[in-house]
N, C-alpha and C positions, 0 to 999 in steps of 0.2 A: 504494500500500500504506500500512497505520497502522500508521509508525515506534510509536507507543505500544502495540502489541496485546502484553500479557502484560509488559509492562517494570515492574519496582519500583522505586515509586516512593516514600522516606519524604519527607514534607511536616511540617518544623515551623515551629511556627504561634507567634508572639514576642506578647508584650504590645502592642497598639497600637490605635488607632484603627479601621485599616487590615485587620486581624484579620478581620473581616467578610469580604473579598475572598477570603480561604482557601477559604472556602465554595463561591466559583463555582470556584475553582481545582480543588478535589477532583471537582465535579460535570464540569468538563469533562476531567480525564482518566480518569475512571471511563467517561464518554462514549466515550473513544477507545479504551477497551479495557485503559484501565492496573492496575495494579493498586496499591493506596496503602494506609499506612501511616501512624498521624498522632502524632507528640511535641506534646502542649501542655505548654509555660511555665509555671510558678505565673502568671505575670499574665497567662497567655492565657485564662484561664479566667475572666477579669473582662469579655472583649470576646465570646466566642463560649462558646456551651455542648459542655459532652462531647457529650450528645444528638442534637446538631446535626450533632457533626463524624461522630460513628458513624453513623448513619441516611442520612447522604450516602457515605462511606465504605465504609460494611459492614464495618470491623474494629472491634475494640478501642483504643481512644488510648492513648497512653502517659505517664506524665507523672511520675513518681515513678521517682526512681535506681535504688534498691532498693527491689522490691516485694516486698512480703511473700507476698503469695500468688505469687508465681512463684522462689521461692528454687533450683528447678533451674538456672535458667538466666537468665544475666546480659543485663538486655534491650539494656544500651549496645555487648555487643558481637554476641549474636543481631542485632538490629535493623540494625549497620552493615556485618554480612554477608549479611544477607536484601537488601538494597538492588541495585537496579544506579544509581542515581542521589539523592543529596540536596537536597531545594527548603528554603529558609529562607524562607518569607512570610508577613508580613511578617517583615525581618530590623531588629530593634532597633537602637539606638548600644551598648545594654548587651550585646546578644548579639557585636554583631563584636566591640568590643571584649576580651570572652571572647574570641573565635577566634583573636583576632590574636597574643592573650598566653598561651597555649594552656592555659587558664584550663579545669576540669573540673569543676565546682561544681554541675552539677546533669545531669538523663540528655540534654538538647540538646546542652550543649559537649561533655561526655564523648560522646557518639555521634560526633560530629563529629572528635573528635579521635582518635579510634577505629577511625577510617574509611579506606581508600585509595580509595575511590569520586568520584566527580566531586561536585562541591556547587558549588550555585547560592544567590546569597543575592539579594533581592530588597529593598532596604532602602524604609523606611517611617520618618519623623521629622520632625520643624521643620528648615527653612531654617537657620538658627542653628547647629541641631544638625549638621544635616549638614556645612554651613562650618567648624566648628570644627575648631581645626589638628590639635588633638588626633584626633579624626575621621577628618581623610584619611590621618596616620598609620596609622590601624588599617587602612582600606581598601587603602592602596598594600601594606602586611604581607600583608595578605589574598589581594590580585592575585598578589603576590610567591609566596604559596601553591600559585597557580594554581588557584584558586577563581575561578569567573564573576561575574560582577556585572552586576544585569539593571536599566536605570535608574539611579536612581528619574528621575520627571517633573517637569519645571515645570507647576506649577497650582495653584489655590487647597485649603486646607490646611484640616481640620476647625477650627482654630484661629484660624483666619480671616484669617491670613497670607496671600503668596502668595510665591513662588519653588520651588526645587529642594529636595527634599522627598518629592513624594505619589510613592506605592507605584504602580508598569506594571500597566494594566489586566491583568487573567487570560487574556485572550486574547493579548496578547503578550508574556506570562510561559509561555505554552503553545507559543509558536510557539518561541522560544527553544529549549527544550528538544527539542523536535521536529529541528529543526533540528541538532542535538547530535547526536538520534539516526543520524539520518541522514548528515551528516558522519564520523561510525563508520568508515562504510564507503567512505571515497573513496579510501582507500586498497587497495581492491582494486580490480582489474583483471578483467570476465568476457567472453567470446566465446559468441555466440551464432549458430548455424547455423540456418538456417528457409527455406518452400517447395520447389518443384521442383529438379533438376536437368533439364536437355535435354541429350541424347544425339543430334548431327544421324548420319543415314545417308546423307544427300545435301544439296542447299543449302535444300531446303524440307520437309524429314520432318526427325523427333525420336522416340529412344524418352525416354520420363520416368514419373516416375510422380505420382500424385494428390495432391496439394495445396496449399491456400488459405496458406499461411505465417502464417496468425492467430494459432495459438500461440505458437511463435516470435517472433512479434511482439510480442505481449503479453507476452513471459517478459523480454525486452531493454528492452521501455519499464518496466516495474515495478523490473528492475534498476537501468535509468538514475535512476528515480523515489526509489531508495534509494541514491543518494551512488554508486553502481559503475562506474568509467570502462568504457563498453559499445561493443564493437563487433558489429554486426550483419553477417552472411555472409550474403545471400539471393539465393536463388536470383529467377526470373520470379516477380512477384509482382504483382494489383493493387493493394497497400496501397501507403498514401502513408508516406514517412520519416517517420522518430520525429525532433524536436529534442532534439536533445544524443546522440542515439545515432551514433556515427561506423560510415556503412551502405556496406559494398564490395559491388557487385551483381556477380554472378557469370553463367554459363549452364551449365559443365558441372560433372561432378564434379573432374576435375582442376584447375580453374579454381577450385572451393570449396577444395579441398586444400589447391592453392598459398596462398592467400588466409590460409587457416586458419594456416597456419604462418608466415607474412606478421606476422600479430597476434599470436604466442604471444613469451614464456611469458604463462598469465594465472592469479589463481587459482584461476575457476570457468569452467569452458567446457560448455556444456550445447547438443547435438548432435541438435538437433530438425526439422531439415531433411529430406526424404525425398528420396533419394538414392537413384537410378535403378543399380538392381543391373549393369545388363548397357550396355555401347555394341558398334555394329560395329567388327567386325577390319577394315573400310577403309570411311573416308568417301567415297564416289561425290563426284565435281567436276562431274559434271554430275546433270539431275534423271533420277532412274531410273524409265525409259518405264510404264505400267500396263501390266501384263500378268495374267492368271488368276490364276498364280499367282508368289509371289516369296519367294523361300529367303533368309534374311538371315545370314551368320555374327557370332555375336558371342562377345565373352569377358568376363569378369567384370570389372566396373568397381575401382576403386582402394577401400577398404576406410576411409574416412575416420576414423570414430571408435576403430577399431582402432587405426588409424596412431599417432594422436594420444596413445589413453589407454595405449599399449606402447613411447612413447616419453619410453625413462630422462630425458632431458636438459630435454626442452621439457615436459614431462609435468605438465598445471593438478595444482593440489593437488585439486581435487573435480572430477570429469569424469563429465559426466551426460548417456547414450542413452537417444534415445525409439525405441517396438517399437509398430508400428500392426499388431495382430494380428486375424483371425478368428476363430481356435483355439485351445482348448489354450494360453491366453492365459501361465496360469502357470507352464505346464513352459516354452513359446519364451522368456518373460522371463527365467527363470532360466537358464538356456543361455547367452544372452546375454551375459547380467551376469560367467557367470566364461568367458565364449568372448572378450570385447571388453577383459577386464581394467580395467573401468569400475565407478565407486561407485555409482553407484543406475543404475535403470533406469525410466522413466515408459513405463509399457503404456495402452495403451487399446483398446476391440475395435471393429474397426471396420465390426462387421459390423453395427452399431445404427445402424441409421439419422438418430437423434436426435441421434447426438454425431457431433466428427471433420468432418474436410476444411470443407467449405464453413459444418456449423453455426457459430452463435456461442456455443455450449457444447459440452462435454466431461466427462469423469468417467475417471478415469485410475486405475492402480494404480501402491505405485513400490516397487520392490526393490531395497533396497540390501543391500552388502556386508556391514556387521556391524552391524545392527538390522533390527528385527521389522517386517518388510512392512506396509504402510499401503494403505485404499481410500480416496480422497475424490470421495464421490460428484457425480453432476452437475449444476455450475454454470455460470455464463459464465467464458469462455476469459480474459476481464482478471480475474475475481476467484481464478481458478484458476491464474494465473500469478502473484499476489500468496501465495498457498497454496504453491504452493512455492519465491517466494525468500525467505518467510519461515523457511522449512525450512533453505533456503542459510544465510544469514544464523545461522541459529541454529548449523549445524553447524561455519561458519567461522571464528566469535567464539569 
């Protein structure tokens, strides 16, 4: 999944050399789906042009304290509430400086200082400069802030110097941050249920019922892939383990149960396993002879996601059933959703032959408890599992 899709992002851009670099900065998280925001400096406008930054951008810049044409609303502190993250790049000696001494003199510091958001500064200067006692002062203040600090590099200097100094390529100025995102989320814990149950009737029959555990699959690696300590519940499956997903292989539904509550509390557990409704009232020890015809008693299997999402004590904060329906897709999903006492509900019908079990796409609907039902049509089962733990993700934060 792209930790950047929809994240704001304000990018200010310092007097420097280095100032150029902003440029590929904006374009790769515009790339990734970001969305960005740009403060220029009085002196950043000596190294890059508005023109430049807007047309890569697609917003407005910002550069002036008090704007005159926007007297409703104050940009230093709109802008450091629109944000979920602040980039300083290049970040000057004169701008930390300001930071450190919580110096407001113009709409950079003042935003900055305005802010409870995360800020990343990315410094850019001489060797010299950077060394200067005075200097690490402001940086160790900074750190002390709990502000990041990305770099800078050793290498030769437009100045034609060389030591520690030159501003981190844009690309891992972008991983950083990324990484941040992502990081978010390692502090949540999710469970994920996926493929068959087997229901033996003797040593070599099974009732179960149909499916590939793809989704499933793909819903736990996308989580793992987003920082979520992920344990995977699967039933018979031919997929191979995910790395870093911690995967308990199961065979019956009881055996998923147990398993299930094994791993709990967590605080997203998403219950996409198909879970064989019925076992026999007695497993045969030996194999039961063929004959014309054979009457089997059975009774209703253990009720998993129920168990789970109506239990006060262990009970995930988002607990999310999937409904592989034929019919009447909308009335079953909704039944469900307040029969399971569960927060959303992912439907698919699976009487389409194109989506479900074996394809490698799907097109699902999802019903939750208190928001407006959503369709997302059909795609592949990994980008449709990034589709909805961006959804997680959004509703957890």
């Amino acid at each position: 999944m792209n930790n950047f899709e929809n994240k704001k992002i304000l990018l200010i851009i310092c007097g420097g050399i280095a100032a150029y670099k902003s440029l590929e900065i904006i374009r790769l998280l515009k790339k990734k789906g970001a969305l960005v925001k740009t403060i220029l400096t009085k002196n950043a406008h000596k190294f890059v042009t508005p023109l430049s930054v807007t047309s890569l951008s697609q917003e407005k810049i910002y550069s002036d304290l008090f704007d005159h044409n926007n007297e409703a609303e104050m940009d230093h502190i709109s802008l450091s509430r629109w944000s979920d993250l602040i980039l300083i790049a290049p970040a000057t000696a004169n701008t930390m400086s300001k930071i450190s001494q919580a110096t407001a003199d113009d709409l950079a510091s003042t935003v900055v200082l305005a802010s409870n958001k995360q800020v990343f500064l990315a410094p850019a200067m001489n060797v010299r400069m950077w060394e200067h006692p005075s200097n690490k002062d402001n940086l160790n203040k900074i750190r002390n802030i709990g502000y990041k600090i990305i770099g800078p590099e050793i290498g030769d200097m437009a100045c034609g110097e060389y030591g520690e100094g030159k501003m981190t390529e844009p690309e891992k100025i972008i991983k950083y941050i990324e990484d941040h995102f992502k990081n978010k989320n390692e502090k949540y814990k999710a469970l994920v249920t996926a493929g068959p149950t087997q229901e033996y009737i003797d040593p070599v029959r099974y009732i179960t019922n149909k499916s590939s555990g793809k989704q499933g699959y793909a819903i736990a690696k996308s989580l793992k892939n987003n920082g979520f300590k992920t344990t995977l519940v699967s039933g018979p499956t031919n997929l191979d383990p995910i790395p870093g997903v911690n995967i308990v292989k199961v065979n019956s539904a009881k055996e998923m149960l147990d398993a299930t509550l094994e791993n709990l509390p967590t605080d997203v557990a998403i219950f996409s396993a198909a879970v064989a409704d019925y076992k026999a009232n007695k497993i045969e020890s030996e194999k039961i002879k063929k004959d014309e015809n054979l009457n089997l008693s059975l009774k209703m299997n253990v009720d998993i996601l129920g168990h789970v999402s109506k239990h006060n004590s262990l009970r995930p904060k988002l607990v999310i059933g999937f409904a592989a329906e034929t019919n009447e897709l909308v009335k079953n999903s909704q039944k469900k959703l307040l029969e399971k006492n569960c927060d959303w509900i992912i439907a698919n019908d699976i009487s389409n032959p194109d989506i479900g079990f074996d394809s490698e796409y799907n097109e699902v609907s999802i019903f939750y408890k208190n928001m407006k039902n959503e369709k997302i049509l059909k795609m592949k089962k990994s980008i449709l599992a990034d589709e909805i733990v961006k959804r997680i993700i959004s509703q957890i934060n």
